[in-house]
C-alpha positions as CSV (number, residue, x, y, z in Angstrom):
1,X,-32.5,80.0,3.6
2,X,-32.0,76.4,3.6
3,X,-29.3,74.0,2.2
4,X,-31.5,70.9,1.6
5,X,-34.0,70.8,-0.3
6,X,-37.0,67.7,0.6
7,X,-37.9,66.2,-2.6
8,X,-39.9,63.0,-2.1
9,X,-40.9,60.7,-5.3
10,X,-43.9,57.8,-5.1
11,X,-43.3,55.3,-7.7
12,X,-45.6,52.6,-9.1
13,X,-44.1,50.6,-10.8
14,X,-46.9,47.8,-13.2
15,X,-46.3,44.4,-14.8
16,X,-42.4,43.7,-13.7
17,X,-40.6,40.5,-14.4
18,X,-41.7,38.1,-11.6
19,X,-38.2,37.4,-10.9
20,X,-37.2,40.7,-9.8
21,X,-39.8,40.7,-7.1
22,X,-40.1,37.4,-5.4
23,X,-36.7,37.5,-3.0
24,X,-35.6,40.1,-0.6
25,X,-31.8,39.4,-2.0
26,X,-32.7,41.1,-5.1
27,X,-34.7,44.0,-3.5
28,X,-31.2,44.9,-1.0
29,X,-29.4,44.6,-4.1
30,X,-31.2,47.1,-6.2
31,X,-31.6,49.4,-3.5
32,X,-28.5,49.8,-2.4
33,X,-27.4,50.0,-5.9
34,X,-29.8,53.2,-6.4
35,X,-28.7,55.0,-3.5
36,X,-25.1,54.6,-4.3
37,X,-25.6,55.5,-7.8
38,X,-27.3,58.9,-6.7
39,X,-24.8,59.6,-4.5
40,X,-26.3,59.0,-1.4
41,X,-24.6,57.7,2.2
42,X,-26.5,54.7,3.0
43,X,-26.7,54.3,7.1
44,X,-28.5,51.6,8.1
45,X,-31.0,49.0,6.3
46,X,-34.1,46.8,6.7
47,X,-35.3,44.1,4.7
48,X,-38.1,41.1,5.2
49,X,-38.8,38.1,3.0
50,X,-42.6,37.0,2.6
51,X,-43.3,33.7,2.6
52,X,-43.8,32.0,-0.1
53,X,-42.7,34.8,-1.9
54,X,-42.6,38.8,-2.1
55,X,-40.2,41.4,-0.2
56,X,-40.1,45.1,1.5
57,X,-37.1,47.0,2.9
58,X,-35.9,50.2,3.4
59,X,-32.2,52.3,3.2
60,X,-31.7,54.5,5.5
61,X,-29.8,57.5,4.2
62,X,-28.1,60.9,5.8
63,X,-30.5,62.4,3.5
64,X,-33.3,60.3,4.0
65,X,-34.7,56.8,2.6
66,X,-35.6,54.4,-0.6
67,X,-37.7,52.0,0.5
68,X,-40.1,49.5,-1.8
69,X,-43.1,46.7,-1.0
70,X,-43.2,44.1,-4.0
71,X,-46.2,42.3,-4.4
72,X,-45.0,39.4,-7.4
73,X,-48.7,37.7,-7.4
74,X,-49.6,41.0,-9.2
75,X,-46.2,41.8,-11.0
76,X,-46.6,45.2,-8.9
77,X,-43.6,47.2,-6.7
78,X,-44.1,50.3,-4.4
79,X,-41.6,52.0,-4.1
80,X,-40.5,55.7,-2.2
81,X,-37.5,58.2,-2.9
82,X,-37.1,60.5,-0.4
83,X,-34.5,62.9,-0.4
84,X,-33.0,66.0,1.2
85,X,-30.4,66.0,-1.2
86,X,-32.8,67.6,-3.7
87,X,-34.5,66.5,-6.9
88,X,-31.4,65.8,-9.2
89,X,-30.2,62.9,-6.3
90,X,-33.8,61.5,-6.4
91,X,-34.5,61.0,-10.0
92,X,-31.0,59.7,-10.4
93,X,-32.3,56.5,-8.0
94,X,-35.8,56.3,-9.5
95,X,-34.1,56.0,-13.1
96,X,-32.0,53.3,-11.9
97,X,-35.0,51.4,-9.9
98,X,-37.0,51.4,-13.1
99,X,-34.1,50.4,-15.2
100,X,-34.0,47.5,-13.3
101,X,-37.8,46.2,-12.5
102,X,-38.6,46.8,-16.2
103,X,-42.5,48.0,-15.9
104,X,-44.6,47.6,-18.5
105,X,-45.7,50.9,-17.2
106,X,-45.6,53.2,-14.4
107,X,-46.3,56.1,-12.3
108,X,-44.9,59.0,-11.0
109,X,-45.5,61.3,-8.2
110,X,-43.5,64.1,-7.6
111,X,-44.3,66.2,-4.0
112,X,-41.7,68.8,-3.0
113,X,-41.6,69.1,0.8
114,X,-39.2,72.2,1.6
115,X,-37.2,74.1,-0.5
């Protein structure tokens, strides 16, 4: 038996604020404050600004990653929770990730990798 469980979440995330997708500052802000908010140990990170505007990065976590592509000329983020801390960790970052980009609507896909 296991002690991890792999629990990976896809979010799409439609018709954000502008403002929350144009600079990279904002996207290592909210990231960071996910993983830290689900309780994960952050281990490393990776961010890069597009010019004129837009962002991507990733956390590295113990337990896995959170990274997200913005793409403000369509007021669109990609974003992926991956976690071997198991589903409760995960859906405690993708609650705060949507809290803050504010979509007009969304989507959600749930894939359990190992259990």
């Amino acid at each position: 038996m296991r002690d991890l469980e792999g629990y990976n979440i896809l979010l799409d995330l439609y018709d954000c604020p502008v403002e929350n997708l144009e600079k990279v500052s904002s996207l290592k802000k909210i990231l960071g404050e996910s993983a830290t908010k689900a309780g994960f140990t952050v281990v490393g990170r990776k961010f890069h600004q597009f010019k004129p505007k837009g962002a991507t990065g990733i956390v590295l976590l113990a337990s896995s990653h959170i990274s997200a592509h913005t793409w403000p000329e369509l007021r669109f983020v990609a974003i992926d929770v991956y976690s071997c801390k198991g589903k409760d960790s995960a859906k405690k970052a993708v609650k705060h990730l949507i809290d803050f980009f504010r979509p007009k609507s969304y989507e959600i896909r749930e894939i359990e990798r190992f259990r």
